[in-house]
FILUMKE-197488 format. One record per residue: residue in one letter; x, y, z of N, C-alpha, C in turn. Coordinates in steps of 0.2 Angstrom, whole numbers, padded with zeros to 4 digits, always signed. Example, Ala and Ser with C-alpha at 12.3 -4.5 7.8 and 13.67 -1.06 7.14 Angstrom:
// FILUMKE-197488
A+0066-0028+0039+0062-0022+0039+0066-0016+0039S+0064-0011+0035+0068-0005+0036+0064+0000+0039
//
This chain:
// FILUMKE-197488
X-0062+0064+0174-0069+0064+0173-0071+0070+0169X-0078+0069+0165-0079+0073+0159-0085+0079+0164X-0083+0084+0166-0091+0091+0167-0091+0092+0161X-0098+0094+0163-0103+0098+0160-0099+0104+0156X-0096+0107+0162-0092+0114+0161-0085+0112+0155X-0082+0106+0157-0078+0104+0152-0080+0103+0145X-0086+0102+0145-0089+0098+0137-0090+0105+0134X-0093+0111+0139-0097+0118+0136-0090+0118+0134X-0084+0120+0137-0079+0124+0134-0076+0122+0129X-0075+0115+0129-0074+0111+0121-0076+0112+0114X-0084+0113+0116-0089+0116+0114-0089+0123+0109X-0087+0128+0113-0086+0135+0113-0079+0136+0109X-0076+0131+0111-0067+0131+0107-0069+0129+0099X-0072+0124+0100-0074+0123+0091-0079+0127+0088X-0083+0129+0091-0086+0134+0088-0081+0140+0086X-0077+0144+0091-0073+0149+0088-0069+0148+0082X-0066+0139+0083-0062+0138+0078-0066+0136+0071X-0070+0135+0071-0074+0133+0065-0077+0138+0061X-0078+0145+0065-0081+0154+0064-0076+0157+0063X-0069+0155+0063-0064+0160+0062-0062+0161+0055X-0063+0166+0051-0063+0166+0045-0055+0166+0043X-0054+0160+0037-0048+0158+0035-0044+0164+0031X-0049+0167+0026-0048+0174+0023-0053+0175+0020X-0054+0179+0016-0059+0183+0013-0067+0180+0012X-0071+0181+0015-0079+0179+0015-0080+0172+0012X-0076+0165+0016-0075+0160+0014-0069+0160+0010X-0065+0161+0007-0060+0160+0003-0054+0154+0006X-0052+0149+0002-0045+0146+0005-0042+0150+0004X-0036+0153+0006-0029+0157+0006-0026+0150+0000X-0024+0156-0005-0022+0149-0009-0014+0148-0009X-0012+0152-0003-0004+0149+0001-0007+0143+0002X-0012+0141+0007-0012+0135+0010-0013+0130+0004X-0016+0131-0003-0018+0126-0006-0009+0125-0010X-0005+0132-0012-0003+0128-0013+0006+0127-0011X+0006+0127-0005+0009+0121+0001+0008+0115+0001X+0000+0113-0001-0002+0106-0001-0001+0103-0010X-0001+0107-0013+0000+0106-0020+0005+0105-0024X+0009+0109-0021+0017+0108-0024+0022+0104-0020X+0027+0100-0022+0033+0096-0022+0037+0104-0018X+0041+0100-0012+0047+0104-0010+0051+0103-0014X+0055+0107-0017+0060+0105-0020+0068+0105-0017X+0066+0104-0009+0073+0103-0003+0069+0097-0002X+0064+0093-0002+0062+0085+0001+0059+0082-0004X+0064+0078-0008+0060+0074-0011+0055+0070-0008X+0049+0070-0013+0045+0065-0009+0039+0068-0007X+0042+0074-0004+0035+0076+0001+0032+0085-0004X+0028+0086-0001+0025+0093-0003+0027+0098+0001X+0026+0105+0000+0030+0109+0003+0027+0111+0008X+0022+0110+0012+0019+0109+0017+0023+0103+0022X+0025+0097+0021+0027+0091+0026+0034+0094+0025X+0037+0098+0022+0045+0098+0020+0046+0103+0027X+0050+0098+0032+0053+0099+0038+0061+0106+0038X+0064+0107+0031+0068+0110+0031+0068+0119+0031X+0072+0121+0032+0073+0129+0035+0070+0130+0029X+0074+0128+0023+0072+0131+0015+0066+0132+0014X+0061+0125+0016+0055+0125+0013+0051+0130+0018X+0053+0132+0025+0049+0138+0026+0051+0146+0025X+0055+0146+0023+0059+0152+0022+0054+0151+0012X+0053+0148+0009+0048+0147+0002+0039+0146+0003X+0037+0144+0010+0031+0145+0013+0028+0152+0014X+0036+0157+0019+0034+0161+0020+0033+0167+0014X+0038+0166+0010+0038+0170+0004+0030+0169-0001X+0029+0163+0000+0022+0162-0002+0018+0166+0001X+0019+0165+0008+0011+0171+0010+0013+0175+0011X+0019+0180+0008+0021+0188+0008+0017+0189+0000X+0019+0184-0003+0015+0187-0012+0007+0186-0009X+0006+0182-0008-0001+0184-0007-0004+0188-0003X+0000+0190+0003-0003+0196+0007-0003+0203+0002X+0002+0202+0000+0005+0208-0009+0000+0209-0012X-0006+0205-0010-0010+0204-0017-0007+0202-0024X-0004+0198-0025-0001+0193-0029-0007+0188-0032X-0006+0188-0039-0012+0183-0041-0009+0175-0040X-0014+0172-0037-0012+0164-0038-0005+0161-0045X-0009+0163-0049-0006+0161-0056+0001+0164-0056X+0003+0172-0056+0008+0174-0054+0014+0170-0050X+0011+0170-0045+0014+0164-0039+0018+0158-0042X+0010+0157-0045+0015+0149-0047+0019+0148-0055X+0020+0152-0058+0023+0155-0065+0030+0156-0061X+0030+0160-0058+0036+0162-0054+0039+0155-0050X+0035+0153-0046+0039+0147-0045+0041+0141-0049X+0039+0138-0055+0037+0137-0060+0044+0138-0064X+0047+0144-0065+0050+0147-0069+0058+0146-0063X+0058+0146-0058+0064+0146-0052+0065+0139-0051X+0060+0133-0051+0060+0126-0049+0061+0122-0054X+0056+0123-0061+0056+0122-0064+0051+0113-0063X+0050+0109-0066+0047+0103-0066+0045+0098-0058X+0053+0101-0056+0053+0098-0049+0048+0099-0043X+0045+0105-0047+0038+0107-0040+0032+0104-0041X+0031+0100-0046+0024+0097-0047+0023+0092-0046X+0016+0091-0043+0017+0083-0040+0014+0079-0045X+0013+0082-0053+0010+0073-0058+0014+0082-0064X+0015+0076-0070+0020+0082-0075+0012+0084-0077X+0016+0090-0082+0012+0092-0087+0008+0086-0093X+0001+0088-0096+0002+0084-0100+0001+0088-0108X+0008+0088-0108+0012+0090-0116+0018+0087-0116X+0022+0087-0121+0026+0086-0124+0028+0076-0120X+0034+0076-0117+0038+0070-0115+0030+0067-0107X+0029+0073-0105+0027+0071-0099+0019+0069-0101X+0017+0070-0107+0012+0065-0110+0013+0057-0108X+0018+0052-0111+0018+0048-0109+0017+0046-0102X+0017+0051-0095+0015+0047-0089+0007+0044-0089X+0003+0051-0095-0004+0049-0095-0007+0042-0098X-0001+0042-0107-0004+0039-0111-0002+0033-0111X+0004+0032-0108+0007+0023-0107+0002+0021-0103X+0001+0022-0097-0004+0016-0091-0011+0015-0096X-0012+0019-0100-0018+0018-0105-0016+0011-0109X-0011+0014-0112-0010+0009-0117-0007+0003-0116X-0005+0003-0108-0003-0006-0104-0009-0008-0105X-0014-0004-0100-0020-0008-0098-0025-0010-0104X-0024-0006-0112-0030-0009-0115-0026-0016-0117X-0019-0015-0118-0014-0023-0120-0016-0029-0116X-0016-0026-0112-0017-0032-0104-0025-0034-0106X-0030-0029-0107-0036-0031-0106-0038-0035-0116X-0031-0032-0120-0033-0037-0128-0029-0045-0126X-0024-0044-0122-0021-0052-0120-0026-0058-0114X-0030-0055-0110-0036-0058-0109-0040-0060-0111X-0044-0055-0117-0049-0057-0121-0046-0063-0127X-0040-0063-0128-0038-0067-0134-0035-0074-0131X-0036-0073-0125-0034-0079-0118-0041-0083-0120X-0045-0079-0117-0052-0084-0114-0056-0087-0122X-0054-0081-0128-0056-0083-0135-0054-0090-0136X-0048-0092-0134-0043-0098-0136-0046-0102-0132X-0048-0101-0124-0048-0106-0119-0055-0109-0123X-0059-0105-0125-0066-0106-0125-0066-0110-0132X-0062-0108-0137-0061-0114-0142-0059-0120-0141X-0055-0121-0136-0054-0127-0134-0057-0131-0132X-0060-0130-0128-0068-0132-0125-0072-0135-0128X-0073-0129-0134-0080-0132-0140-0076-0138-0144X-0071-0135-0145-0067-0142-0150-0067-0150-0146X-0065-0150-0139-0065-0155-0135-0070-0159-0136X-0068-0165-0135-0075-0171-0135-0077-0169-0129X-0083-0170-0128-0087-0170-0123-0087-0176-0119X-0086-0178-0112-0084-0182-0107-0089-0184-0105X-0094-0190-0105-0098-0189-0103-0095-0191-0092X-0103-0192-0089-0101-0193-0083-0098-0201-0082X-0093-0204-0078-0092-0208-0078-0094-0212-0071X-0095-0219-0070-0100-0222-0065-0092-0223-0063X-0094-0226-0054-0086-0227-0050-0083-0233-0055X-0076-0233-0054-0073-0238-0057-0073-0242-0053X-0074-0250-0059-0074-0256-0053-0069-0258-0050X-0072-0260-0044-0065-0265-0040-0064-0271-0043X-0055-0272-0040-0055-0278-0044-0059-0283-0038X-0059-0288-0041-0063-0294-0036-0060-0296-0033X-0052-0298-0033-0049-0302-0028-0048-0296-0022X-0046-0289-0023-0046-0284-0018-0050-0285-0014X-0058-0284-0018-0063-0284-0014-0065-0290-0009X-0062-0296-0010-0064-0301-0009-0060-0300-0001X-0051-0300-0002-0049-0298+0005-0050-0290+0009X-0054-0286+0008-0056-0280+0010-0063-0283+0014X-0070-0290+0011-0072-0292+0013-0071-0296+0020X-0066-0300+0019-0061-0304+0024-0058-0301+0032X-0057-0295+0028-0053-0291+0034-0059-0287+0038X-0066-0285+0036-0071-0283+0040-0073-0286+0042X-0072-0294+0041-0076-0300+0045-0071-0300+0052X-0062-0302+0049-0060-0303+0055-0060-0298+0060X-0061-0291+0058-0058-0285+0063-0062-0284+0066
//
């Protein structure tokens, strides 16, 4: 059952946690940003925040030793950058080879969007070119059908 007294302390708890200054008058610590940022280079896959292994906190920790250091951001990641090397980013650079991760999906989707449009051009000439159908009335029954379909609604 939910008191009064239980809601105020719930209460009281998030306010503390929601007023606890992260670091410097608002500031994200930008260890935290980037743990979330960078690829573990011991778990493929994941960032070095989900990276479950000794390595990736023993590379967490050294993270927020250079930032307590007063270590600049950029510093940080030049140095890791320079030790890791491509393996730590989670989308490449865009220069040289890792260009093409940007500019291919570009240039699928305008191909994809020019074989559509050269699709509907053709369907649509076909169309125009097509005689025109006009509406047609039901086709007639033969007569002798009709004659025992006649028959069989008298008998049944």
């Amino acid at each position: 059952m939910v008191t009064v007294r239980g809601i105020g302390i719930a209460a009281l708890f998030a306010l503390l946690v929601a007023a606890a200054p992260a670091a410097r008058a608002g500031e994200t610590p930008y260890a935290i940003e980037l743990y979330n940022g960078l690829m573990s280079p011991y778990c493929p896959g994941r960032t070095l925040m989900d990276c479950p292994s000794g390595q990736a906190t023993e590379l967490r920790d050294w993270i927020a030793a250079q930032e307590k250091a007063g270590r600049s951001r950029q510093e940080v990641e030049d140095e890791l950058y320079a030790q890791y090397g491509d393996v730590i980013l989670q989308a490449p650079k865009a220069e040289g080879f890792g260009l093409a991760a940007y500019v291919l999906p570009i240039l699928a989707g305008l191909a994809g969007v020019g074989i559509v449009w050269v699709f509907l051009r053709r369907q649509a000439a076909r169309m125009a070119a097509a005689p025109a159908a006009g509406p047609r009335g039901p086709t007639p029954i033969d007569p002798d059908l009709e004659r025992r379909i006649d028959e069989e609604l008298r008998a049944g």
